[in-house]
N, C-alpha and C positions, 0 to 999 in steps of 0.2 A: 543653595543657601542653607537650606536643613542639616545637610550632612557639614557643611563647614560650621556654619554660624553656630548651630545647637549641637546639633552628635559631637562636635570634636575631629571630624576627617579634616587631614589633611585634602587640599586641592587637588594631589594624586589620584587620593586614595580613594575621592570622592568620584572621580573619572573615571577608576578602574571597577566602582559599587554598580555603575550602572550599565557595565557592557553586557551584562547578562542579555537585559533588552535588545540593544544593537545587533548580537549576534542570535539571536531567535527571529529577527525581524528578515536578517540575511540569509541566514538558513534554511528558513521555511517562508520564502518567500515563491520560489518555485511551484511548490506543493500547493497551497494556499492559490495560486494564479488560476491552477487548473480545477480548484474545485468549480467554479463557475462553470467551467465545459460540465462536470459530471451531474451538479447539481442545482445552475443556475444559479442568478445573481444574488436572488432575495435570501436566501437561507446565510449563505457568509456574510453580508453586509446587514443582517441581522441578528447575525450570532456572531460574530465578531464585538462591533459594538458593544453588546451584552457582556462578552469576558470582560473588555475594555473597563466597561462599567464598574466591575466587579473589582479590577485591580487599582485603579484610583478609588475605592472606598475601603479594601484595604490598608491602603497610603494612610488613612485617618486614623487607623487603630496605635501605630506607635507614640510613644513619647518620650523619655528624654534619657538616654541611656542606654536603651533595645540592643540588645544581639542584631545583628546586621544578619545572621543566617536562619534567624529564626525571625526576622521581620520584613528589610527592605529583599533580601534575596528572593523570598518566594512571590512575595509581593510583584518583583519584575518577571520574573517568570512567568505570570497573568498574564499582567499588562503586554506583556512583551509577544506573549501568546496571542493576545484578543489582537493586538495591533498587526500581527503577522496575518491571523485569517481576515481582515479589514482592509490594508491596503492594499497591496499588489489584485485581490478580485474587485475594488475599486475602482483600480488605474486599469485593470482588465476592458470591465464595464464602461471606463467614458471612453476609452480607443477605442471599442468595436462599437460605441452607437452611433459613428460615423464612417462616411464613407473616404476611402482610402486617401482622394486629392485633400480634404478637412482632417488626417491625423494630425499634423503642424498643431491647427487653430485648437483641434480640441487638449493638445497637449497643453499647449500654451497655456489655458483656459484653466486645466486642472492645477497648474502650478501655481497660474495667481492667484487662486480659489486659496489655495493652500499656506501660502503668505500671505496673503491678505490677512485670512485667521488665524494664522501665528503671532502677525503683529496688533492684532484688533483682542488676541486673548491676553499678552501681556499687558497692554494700557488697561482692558478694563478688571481683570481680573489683579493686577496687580494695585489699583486702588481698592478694588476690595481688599486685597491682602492688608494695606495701607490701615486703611478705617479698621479691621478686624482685629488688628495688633494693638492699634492708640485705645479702642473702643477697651479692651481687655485690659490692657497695660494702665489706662487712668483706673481703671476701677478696685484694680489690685494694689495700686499705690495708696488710694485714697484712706485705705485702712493701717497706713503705716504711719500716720502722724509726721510727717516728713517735713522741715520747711519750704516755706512756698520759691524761696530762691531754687532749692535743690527739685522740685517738682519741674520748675519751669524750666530747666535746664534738661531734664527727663525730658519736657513734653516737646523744646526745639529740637532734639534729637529722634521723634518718632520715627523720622522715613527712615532711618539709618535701619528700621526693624531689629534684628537679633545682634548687628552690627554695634548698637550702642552702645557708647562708652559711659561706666558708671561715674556722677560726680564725684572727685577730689575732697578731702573733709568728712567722711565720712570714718563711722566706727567699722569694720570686720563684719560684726554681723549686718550691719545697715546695709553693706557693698553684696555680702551674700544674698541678702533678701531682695534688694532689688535686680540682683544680675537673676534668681531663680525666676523673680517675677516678669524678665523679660526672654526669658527660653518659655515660658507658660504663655504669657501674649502671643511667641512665633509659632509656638504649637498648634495654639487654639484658630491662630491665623489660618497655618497652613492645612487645617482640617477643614476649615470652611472653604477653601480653595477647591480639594479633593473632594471635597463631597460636591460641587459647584460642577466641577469637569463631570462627578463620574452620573449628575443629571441630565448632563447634555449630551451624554454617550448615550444614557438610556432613549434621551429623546432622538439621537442618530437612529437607532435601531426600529425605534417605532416609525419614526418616516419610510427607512427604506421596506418594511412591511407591508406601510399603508402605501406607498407610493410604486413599490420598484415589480413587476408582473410577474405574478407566480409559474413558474415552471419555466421562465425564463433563460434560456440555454446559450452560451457562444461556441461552435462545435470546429469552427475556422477562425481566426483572425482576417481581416481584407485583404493581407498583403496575401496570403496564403490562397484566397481565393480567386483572387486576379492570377495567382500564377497558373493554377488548374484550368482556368477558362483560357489563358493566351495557349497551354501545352494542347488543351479541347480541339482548339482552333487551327493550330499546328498540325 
């Protein structure tokens, strides 16, 4: 919605801005798996997160116009980073803390873990986005002397966020002022969003610190080691 509604990307172009991610996630997902064997669980799932962090508080620094390779490109590159050493030693981490008959359940388990909160972050984070845009958006109108016809037609269009359409009737510069003042509302939005995430990365990281056993090693997967025990036995 940033790069359509405010940058100007077309829906392509906006697809093609973010593969940088996809393919660092893909790439170095292998690599990333096995750092757990060399170095156990706590150190990736605590330094991951951390990049993680890092790259959603980048997200917050552009605003309306940015070089795409001197803002959102590097910026994925992070994220794209921190999220590569975070999941696959993750999904490492709940397969091996079970044993071989419970891989199913604990699969299962990580998945709905993981939709669950993809859909628990859009509702609520996305009424924050909601509140953060109107909260901005009345306050920047309110210094434009505006009639209250044309306000109230502003303010039933808030959810529409960067989406919305300016009133008709209006002078050129009035249509300017208020379309600036609602790319500045989506901004100011989407930073309170970003910085929102890149807290709760931080607080990922400090759990699996406090919680996950240092020096904690997977040196086998189960399946691997039922097969050494049946060859033992053999």
């Amino acid at each position: 919605m940033n790069l359509i509604q405010v940058q100007g990307y077309s829906a392509s172009a906006a697809g093609t801005a973010i593969i940088p991610l996809i393919l660092l996630i893909f790439l170095l997902s292998r690599w990333s798996g096995g750092l757990v064997a060399h170095y156990g669980a706590r150190g990736p799932l605590t330094v991951g997160p951390l990049i993680v962090a890092l790259g959603f508080a980048l997200f917050a620094l552009p605003t309306v116009g940015n070089s795409y390779w001197r803002t959102y490109f590097p910026t994925l590159l992070v994220l794209g980073f921190g999220m590569a050493v975070t999941v696959a030693p993750l999904t490492t981490v709940v397969m091996n803390s079970v044993s071989q008959d419970r891989v199913g359940a604990a699969s299962g388990i990580n998945n709905a873990v993981a939709r669950v909160a993809g859909v628990l972050a859009i509702a609520v984070l996305g009424m924050v986005m909601v509140y953060a845009f109107g909260s901005r958006l009345n306050h920047r109108l309110a210094h434009l002397w505006l009639p209250p016809r044309i306000l109230q037609e502003v303010q039933v269009q808030e959810i529409k966020l960067a989406g919305l359409q300016v009133p008709a009737g209006l002078s050129s510069v009035a249509r300017a002022t208020i379309k600036e003042s609602v790319q500045d509302a989506f901004v100011f939005g989407f930073r309170s969003i970003m910085l929102i995430c890149s807290g709760l990365s931080l607080a990922s990281a400090a759990v699996a610190w406090l919680m996950v056993p240092k020096g904690t090693r997977v040196l086998h997967s189960p399946a691997s080691d039922n097969e050494s025990t049946g060859q033992r036995s053999a």
